[in-house]
N, C-alpha and C positions, 0 to 999 in steps of 0.2 A: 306620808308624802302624797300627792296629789301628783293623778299622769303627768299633769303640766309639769312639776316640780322636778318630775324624775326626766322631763325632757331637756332641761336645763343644765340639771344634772350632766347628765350625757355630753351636754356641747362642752361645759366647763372641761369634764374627763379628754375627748378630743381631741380641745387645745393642751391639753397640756403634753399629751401624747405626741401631739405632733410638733410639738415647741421645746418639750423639753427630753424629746428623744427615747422615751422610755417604755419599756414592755408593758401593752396594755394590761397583764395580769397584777404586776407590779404598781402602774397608777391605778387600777382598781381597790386593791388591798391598802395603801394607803388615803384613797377617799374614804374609805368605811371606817379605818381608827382614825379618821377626822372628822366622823360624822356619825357618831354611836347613834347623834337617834334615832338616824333612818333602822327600820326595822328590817330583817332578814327578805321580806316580799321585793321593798323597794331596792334593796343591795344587789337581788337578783334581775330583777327589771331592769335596773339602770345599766347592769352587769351588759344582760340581753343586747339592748338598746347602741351600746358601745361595741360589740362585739358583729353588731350586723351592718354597724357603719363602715366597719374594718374590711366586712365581708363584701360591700359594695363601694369602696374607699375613692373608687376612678370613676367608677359609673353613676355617681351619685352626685359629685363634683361637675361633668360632663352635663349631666340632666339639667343642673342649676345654673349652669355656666359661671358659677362661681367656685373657687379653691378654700376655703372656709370650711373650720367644724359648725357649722351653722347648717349653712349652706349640705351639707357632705349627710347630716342628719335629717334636713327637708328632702332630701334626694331620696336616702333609703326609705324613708316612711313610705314612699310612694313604688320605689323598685322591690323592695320586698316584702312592703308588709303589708302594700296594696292600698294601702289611706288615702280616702280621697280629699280636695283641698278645704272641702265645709269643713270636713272634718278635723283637718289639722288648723283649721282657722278658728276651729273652737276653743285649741289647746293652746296655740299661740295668739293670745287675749291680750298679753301684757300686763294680767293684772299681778298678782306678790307673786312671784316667787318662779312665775309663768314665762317662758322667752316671748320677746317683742311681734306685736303682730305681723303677718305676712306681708313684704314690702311689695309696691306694683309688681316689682322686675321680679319678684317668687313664683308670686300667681302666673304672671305672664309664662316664666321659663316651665312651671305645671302645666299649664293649658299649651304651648306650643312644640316644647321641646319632647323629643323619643330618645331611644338609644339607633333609630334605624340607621344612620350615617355613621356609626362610632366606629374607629377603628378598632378590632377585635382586641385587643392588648386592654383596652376601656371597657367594651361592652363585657367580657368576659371576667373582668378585674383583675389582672396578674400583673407584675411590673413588666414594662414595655420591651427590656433587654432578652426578654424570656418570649417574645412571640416565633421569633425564626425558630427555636427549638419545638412551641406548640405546632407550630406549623408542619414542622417533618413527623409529626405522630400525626397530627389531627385534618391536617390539609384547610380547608373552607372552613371545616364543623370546629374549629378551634373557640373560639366565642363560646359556641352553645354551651360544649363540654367542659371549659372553665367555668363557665355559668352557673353550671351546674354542682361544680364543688368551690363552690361560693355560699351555697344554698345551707342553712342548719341542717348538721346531720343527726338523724335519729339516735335511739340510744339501741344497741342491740348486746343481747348477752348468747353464749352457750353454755349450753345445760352439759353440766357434766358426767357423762355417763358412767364414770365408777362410783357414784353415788344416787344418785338420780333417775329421771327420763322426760321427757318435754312435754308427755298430757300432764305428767303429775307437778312439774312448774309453772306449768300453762295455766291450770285450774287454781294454783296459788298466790299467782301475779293478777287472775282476772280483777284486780281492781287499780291497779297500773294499765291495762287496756296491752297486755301484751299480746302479738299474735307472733303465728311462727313464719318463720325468714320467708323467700320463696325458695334460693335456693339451697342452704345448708339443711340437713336435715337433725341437727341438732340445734340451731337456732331460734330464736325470737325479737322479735324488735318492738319496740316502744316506740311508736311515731311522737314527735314534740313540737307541740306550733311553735311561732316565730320567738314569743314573749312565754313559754311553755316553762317553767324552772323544770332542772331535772330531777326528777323521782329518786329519792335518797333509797337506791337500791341496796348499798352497802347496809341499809338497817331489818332490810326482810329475812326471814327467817332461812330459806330457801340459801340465801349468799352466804351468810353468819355459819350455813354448816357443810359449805364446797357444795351445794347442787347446783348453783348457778354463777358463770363468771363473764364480769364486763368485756366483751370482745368484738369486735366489727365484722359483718359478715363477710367480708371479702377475705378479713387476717384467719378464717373461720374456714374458709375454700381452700385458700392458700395453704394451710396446713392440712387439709385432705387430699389436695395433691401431693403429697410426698409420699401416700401411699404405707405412710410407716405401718406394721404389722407388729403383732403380740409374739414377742423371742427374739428380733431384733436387738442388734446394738443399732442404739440412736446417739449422733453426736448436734447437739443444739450449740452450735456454737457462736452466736449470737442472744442467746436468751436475754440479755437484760433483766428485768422486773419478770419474766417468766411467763408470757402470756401464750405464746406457743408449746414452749414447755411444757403447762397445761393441757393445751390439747393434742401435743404429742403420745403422753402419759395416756390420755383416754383412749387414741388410738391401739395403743399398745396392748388396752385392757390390763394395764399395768404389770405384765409380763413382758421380760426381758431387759436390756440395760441400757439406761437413759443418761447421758451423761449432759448437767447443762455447764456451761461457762463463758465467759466474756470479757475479752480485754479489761472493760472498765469495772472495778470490782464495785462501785458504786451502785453500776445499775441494777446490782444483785441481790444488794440491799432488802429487799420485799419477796424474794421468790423464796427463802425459806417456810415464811409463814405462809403462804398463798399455795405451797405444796403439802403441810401440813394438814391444811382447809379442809383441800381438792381430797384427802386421803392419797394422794401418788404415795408408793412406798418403794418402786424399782429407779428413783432419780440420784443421782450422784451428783453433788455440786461443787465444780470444781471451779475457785476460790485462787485468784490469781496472788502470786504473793512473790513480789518483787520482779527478778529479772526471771524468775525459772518457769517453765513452760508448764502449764498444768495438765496437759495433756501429753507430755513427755514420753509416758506408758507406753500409749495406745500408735500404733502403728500399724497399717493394713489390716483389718480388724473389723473397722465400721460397715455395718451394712448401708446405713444414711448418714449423711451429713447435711443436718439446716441450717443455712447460711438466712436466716435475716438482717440481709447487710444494711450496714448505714448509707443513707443513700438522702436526700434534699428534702423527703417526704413531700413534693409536690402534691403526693396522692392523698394526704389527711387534710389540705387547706381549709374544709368546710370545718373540720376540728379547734383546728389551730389557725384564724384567719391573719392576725399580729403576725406569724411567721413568714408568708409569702412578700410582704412587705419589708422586710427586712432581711430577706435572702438575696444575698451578691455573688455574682459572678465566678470568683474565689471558692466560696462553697463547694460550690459542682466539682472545681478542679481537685478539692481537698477530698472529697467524697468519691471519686472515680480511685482516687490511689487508697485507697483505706479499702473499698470493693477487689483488687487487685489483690490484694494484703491478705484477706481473708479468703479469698478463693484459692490462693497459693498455700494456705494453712493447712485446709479440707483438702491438700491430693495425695498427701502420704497416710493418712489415717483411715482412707477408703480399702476397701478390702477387691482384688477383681469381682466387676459385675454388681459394684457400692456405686450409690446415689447420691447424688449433689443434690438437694433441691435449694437455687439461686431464688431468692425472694427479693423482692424492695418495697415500700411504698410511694416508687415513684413513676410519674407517666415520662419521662424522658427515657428519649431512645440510648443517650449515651450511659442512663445506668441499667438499662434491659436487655433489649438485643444486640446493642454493641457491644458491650462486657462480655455477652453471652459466647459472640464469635469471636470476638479475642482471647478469650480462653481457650477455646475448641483451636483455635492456630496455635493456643502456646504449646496443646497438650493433645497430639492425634489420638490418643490412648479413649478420650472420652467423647460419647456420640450424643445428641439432643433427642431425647426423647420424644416421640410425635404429640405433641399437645393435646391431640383428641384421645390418645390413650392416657396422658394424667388425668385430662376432663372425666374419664370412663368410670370414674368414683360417685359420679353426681347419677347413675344410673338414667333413668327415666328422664331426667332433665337434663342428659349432658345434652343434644341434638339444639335445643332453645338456648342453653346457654353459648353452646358453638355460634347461634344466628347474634346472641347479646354483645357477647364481649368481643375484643378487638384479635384476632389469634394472627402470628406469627411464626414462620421457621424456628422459631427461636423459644416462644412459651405463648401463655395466655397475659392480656393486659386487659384488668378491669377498671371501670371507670365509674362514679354516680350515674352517671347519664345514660351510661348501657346496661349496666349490672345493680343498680341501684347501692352498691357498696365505697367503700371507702377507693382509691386507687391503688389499686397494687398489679403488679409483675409477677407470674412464676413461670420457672423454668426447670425441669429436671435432665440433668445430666448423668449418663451412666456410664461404669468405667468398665472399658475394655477386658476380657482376661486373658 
């Protein structure tokens, strides 16, 4: 297929997105088994293409001053992927196959139109019900910092150190263009332009034998704040698919006992084998099964308990951009009581002087430092750790990463735009003896 082709492409995807209501990942999959020719290059372009219009959905509409998948993909070409209008006037030619050339009022709204007057809810791209919430984190700088996880987010993995170490993944990956994180010090990231496909990591040798796993720097910090230690009991009691889990286990230097589990036994699905990989050999998985409580055993006990709770994920947007679009109101409220649920789980399994570490990946206050105080009134027994001493893992960089990210009485919030990572929340809470 030809650029032009796959632009068309795109608009077609779009509308039907937005017409006929359905998960971009979902009209993507079925574009391709309706369209075997296109080759795996253009599946992924067009992929791209769809996914960065999602990502500029308001501000790209706003720019053109039309509400159109036309219009919505003339927008982004120019907000994020910098195209100037020769240039997309090459592409929209109208000849076969090619979308209709640029009509006056395109060029006009390219040459006259900015985001500078947009209301932040636009310029930043989130839906509009969700600004008074940015606002009580973010105050003025709310725009930027949605902006900014709007933006394609890199690919970042950690090297697993029961296997492993980061020169000898570094040196493996050098033709991936991996470098290491700034701040995790077992991380790496793989920067990816706008149109970049991602690097089929899952086929390097390095992933294939656990030395290296897909993980976001931030979910990478967030788990080095907890601080977990090698003889520990650890309770992961949100694990899911096990990506903390993992690097709980390395923390531990895979000494002492790991226990994962989580409501949905579904999300648990993958962490057998992904522990297998990693080599972990001190993880317990415990495998809900019906109404009986799989942790029933353990009772004051735990030295840590990680909570990565389900929470809106406002903070993965750049990951998942289809999602912020179709997050309502309801959500937050179902997600604040399910937060609730699980922090009341972790207070009988702690041991006196056991650690909560509360996680989200979310930038809202009502799943971070609200949850956080509400807790601490339901339960005097447990005090909030001072964030500069979880930070105190990052060594040498915790003092820069203090000035980065957004700190609170309550924990650390990181953000793309300050931390260069994913969004997330930690908090560590400690129980009285």
């Amino acid at each position: 297929m030809t650029p032009a082709a796959r632009l068309s492409a795109a608009i077609e995807l779009i509308d039907t997105i937005e017409k006929d209501r359905v998960p971009a990942a979902k009209a993507l999959k079925e574009w391709g088994t309706a369209h075997r020719f296109a080759g795996s290059g253009d599946r992924a372009a067009i992929a791209g293409l769809v996914w960065d219009v999602l990502r500029r959905y308001a501000s790209s509409a706003f720019l053109m001053d039309a509400d159109t998948a036309r219009a919505r993909l003339i927008g982004m070409l120019r907000l994020e992927r910098n195209m100037d209008t020769a240039t997309m006037g090459a592409l929209f030619d109208g000849s076969r196959f090619a979308p209709a050339p640029l009509t006056e009022a395109e060029q006009a709204a390219l040459a006259s139109r900015s985001l500078k007057d947009a209301p932040a809810a636009i310029a930043g791209d989130y839906p509009e019900w969700l600004d008074p919430y940015f606002a009580k984190v973010f105050g003025e700088e709310r725009a930027a910092e949605a902006a900014a996880m709007a933006s394609r987010a890199p690919l970042d993995l950690r090297v697993n150190t029961l296997k492993s170490n980061r020169d000898k993944v570094l040196r493996a990956l050098a033709h991936l263009h991996a470098k290491p994180t700034h701040w995790s010090a077992t991380g790496l990231r793989i920067e990816l332009s706008a149109d970049a496909r991602n690097p089929g990591i899952q086929a390097e040798e390095d992933f294939i034998k656990g030395g290296v796993e897909v993980q976001d720097e931030g979910s990478q910090l967030a788990t080095s704040f907890t601080a977990a230690k090698p003889g520990e009991q650890v309770i992961d009691l949100c694990a899911g698919a096990g990506g903390k889990t993992l690097a709980l286990a390395a923390l531990m230097q895979g000494k002492g006992r790991l226990i994962a589990t989580d409501r949905d036994k579904r999300m648990l699905a993958p962490i057998h084998e992904r522990l297998s990989r990693a080599g972990v050999h001190n993880a317990d998985v415990r495998t809900p099964k019906g109404e009986a409580d799989p942790l029933a055993d353990i009772s004051g006990t735990a030295d840590l308990v990680v909570i990565d709770a389900p929470c809106t994920g406002t903070g993965t947007w750049r990951r998942n951009p289809d999602a912020k679009w179709r997050m309502r109101p309801g959500a937050l409220e179902i997600r604040l009581r399910d937060q609730v649920e699980v922090l009341e789980r972790a207070v009988p399994l702690l041991k006196p002087g056991g650690r909560i570490a509360y996680i989200t990946c979310s930038v809202l206050a009502e799943e971070n430092g609200e949850q956080v105080r509400a807790f601490t009134a339901r339960h005097g027994e447990f005090t909030i750790m001072p964030p500069e001493e979880t930070a105190s893992v990052l060594w040498d960089k915790a003092e820069d990463f203090a000035k980065a990210a957004l700190q609170s009485a309550e924990g650390w919030l990181m953000t793309p735009r300050r931390t260069g990572t994913d969004g997330f929340f930690v908090s560590v809470l400690k129980k009285g003896g």
